[in-house]
N, C-alpha and C positions, 0 to 999 in steps of 0.2 A: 639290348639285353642287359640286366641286371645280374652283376655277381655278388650273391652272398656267400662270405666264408667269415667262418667261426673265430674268434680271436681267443687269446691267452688272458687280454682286458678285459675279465668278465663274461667269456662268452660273446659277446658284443659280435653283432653284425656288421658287415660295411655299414650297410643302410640305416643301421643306429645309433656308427660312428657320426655319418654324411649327417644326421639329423640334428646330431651336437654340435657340429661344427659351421652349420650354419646358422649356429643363434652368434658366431665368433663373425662371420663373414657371411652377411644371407644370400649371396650370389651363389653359393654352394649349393646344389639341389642334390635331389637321391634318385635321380634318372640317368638311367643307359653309360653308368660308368663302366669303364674297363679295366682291371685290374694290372698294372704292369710292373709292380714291386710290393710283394708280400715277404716281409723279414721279418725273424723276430729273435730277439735276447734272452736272458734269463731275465730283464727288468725295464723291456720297451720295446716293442710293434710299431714297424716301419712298414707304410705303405705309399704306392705309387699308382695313382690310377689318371685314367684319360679319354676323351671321349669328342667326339666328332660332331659338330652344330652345324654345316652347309659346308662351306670353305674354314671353319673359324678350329680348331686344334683348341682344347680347354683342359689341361694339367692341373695335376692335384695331389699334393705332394704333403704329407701327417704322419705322426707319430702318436702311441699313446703309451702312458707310465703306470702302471697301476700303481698307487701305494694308499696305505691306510684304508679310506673308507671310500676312497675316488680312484676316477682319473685324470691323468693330464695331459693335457692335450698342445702340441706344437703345431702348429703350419708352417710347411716348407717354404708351402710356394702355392700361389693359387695365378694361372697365368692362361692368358688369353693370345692364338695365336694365328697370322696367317701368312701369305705368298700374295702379291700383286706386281704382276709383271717380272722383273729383276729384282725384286725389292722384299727382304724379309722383314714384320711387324711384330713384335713383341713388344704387350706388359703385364703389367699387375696388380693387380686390386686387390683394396682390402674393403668392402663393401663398395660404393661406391665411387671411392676413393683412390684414384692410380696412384700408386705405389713410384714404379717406372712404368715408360713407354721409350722405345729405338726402334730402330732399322735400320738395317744393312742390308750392303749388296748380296745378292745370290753370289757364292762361287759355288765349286763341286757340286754335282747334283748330291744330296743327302746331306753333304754337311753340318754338322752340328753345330748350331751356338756356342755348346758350351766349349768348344777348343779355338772358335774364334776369338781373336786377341780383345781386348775389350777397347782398343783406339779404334778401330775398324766399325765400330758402334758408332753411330749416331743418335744421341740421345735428345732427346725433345724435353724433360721431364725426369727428376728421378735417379741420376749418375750414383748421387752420394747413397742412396738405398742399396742398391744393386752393387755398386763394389761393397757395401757391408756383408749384403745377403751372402756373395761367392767368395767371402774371407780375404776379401784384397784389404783389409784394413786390421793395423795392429790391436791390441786390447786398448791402449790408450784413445784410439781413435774412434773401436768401437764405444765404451764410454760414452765418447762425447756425442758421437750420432743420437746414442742413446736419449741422452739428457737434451741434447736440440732438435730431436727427431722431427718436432711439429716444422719447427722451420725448415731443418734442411728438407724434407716432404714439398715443399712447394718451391724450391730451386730450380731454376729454368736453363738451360744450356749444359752443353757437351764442353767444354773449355773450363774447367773449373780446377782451382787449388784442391791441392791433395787436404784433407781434413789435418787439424792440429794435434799435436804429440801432447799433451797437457800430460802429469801422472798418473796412472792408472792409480785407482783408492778400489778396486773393486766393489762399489756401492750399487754395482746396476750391473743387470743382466738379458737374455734376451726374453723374449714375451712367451708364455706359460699360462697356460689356461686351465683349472681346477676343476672337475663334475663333482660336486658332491652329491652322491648318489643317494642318501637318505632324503636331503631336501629338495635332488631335481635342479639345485641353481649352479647356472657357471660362472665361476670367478677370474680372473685377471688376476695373476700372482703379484704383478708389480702393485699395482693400483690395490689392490685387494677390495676391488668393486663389482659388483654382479654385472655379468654380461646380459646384458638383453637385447634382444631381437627385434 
């Protein structure tokens, strides 16, 4: 089942949102999502949706801004997820690109990842993302992820130095996606280049 609800961005649907944001990440469809965080500000729409493939858990996690003749658009989190045997499987992509992948042991039944320690992770892929993503890194460090994102993206192992303190110059930020609604096309704030699909 599909849920449509009406936003403050324009009126915008889920499924109008889901259609923008897979020109950002085309692994995003506009099928059988579930709504599980509907927020909104005086100046940005939070939302939380999730939805069930076989065994496979698929999270989806966006914001949108209205300002001027657009909006803009954040991804939280686009993650893919399962249970085999003892063993929990977490990652994330960004098209088809893993972002990270881990596992861990099962404890508690229900327990959540997110209060699980992150040594208790085992990561294949991906460390230096994922403690970006959950703020375990200072401004200076986030920076630098920033600025060597492509490399550190393809770091291998769970054993790794903490990222370096270098000064933060605030010249970079995190990734922000632009609709401009007159002409239809979506931008990339860093890059200030058309997103295509």
């Amino acid at each position: 089942m599909f849920v449509s609800i009406c936003l403050s961005c324009s009126d915008h649907t889920i499924e109008e949102h889901l259609i923008q944001l897979n020109k950002i990440n085309n692994q995003i469809d506009t099928d059988d999502w579930q709504v599980t965080l509907n927020a909104h500000s005086e100046t940005e729409s939070f939302f939380g949706l999730r939805k069930q493939v076989s065994d496979t858990t698929i999270s989806l996690g966006f914001s949108c801004l209205r300002k001027d003749s657009g909006i803009y658009y954040i991804i939280d989190g686009f993650t893919k997820s399962f249970e085999n045997d003892d063993l929990y499987h977490e990652w994330s992509m960004y098209n088809y690109d893993t972002l990270y992948f881990f596992r861990r042991r099962i404890g508690l039944k229900n327990d959540s990842v997110h209060f699980v320690p992150i040594d208790s992770l085992d990561f294949t892929v991906g460390k230096y993302y994922y403690v970006y993503l959950h703020n375990g890194v200072n401004l200076a460090q986030q920076q630098y992820f920033m600025v060597h994102k492509d490399s550190l993206l393809k770091i291998r192992g769970n054993n790794l130095p903490n990222l370096p303190e270098d000064k933060y110059d605030g010249s970079t930020s995190s990734p922000h996606w632009f609709l401009d609604e007159r002409s239809g096309l979506l931008y990339d704030m860093i890059s200030e280049k058309v997103v295509e699909n």
